[in-house]
C-alpha positions as semicolon CSV with decimal commas, in nm:
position;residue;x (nm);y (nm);z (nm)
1;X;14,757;7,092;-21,767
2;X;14,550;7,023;-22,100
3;X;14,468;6,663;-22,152
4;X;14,537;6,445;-22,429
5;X;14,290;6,460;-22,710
6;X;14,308;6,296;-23,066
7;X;14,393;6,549;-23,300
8;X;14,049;6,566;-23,510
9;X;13,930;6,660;-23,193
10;X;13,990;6,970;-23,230
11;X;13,872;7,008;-23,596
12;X;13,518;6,838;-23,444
13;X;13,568;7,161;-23,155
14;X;13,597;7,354;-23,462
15;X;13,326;7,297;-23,642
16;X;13,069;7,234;-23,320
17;X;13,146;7,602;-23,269
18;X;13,119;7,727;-23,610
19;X;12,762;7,533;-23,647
20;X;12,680;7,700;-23,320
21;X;12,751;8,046;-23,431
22;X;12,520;8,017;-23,737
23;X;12,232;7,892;-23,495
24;X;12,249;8,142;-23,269
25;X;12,209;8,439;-23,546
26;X;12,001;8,244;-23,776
27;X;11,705;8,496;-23,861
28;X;11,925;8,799;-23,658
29;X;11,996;9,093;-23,807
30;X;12,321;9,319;-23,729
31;X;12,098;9,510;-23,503
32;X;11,947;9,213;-23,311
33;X;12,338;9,120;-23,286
34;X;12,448;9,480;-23,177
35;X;12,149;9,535;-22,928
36;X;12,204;9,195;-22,738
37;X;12,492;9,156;-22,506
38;X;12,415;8,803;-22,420
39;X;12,390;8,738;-22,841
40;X;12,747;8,938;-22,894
41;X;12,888;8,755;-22,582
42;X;12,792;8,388;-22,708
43;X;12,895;8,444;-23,071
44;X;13,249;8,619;-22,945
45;X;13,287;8,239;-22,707
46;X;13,264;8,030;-22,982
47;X;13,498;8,216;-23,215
48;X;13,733;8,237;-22,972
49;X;13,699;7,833;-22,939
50;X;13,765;7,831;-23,283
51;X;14,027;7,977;-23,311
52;X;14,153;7,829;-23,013
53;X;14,135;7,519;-23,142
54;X;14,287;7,582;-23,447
55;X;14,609;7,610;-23,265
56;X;14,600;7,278;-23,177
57;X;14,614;7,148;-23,537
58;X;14,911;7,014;-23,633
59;X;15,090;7,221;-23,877
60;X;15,124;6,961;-24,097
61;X;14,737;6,937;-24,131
62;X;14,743;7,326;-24,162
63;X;14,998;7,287;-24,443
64;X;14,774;7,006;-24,642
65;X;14,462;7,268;-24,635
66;X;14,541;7,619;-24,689
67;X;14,211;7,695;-24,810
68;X;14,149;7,760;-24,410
69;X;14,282;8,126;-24,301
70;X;14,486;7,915;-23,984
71;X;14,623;8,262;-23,929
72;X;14,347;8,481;-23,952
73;X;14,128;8,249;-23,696
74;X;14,358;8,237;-23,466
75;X;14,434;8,569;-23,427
76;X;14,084;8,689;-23,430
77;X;14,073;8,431;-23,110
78;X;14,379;8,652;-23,027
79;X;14,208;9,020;-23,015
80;X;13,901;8,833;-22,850
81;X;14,097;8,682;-22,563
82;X;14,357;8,962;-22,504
83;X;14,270;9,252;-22,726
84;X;13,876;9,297;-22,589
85;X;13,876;9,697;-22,591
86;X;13,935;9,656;-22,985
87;X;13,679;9,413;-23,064
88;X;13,461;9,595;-23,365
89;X;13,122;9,447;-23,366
90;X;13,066;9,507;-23,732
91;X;13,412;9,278;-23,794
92;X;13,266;8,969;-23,547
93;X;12,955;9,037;-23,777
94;X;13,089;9,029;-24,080
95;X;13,311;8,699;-23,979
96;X;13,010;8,481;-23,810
97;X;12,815;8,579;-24,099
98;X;13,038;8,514;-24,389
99;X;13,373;8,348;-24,295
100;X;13,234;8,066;-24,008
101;X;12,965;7,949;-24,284
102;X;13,231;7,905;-24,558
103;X;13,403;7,745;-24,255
104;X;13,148;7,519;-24,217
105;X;13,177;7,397;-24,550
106;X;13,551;7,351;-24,562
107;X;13,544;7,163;-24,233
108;X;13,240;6,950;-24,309
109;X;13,447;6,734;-24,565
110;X;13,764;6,701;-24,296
111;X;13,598;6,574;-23,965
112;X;13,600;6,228;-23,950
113;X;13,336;6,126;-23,690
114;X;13,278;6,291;-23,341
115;X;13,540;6,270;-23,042
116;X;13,516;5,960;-22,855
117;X;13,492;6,153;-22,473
118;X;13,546;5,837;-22,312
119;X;13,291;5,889;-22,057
């Protein structure tokens, strides 16, 4: 059973995973990306967190910023968590290069402060 969390939770979840996707291919190439298992298998984790997390967003939130493709990151998580044998590295690529930065941006401006874990 999934526990309670406060909803900006999950936009912090979001944007933790996005800023962790950029780290882990700054200075890589497509080649460095496609030759490294471990690399491809990191990168695909967090994508799928985001986009799993974006499905906890209220759609009310989803409705007051449509600049974010809702759709389109959650089913990417989708085709990552059910669909693996049609996962196109060129397509993860091309989104952890281009759409999670321009993520980044657009979530930068909506997270409040960090999750309180209450540990």
């Amino acid at each position: 059973m999934r526990r309670e969390r406060p909803p900006d939770s999950y936009l912090w979840d979001m944007l933790t995973s996005a800023r962790a996707v950029a780290e882990f291919l700054r200075a890589k190439t497509f080649d460095d990306y496609q030759d490294d298992l471990m690399l491809r298998s990191a990168v695909e984790r967090q994508i799928e967190i985001i986009g799993e997390a974006a499905r906890y967003v209220s759609a009310s939130f989803q409705q007051q910023h449509p600049q974010i493709p809702w759709s389109m990151i959650m089913g990417q998580r989708h085709v990552l968590a059910h669909d693996y044998g049609e996962i196109k590295h060129e397509r993860i690529w091309r989104v952890a290069t281009e759409d999670v930065p321009a993520l980044i941006d657009q979530l930068k401006g909506l997270v409040p402060q960090p999750p309180e874990t209450g540990e």
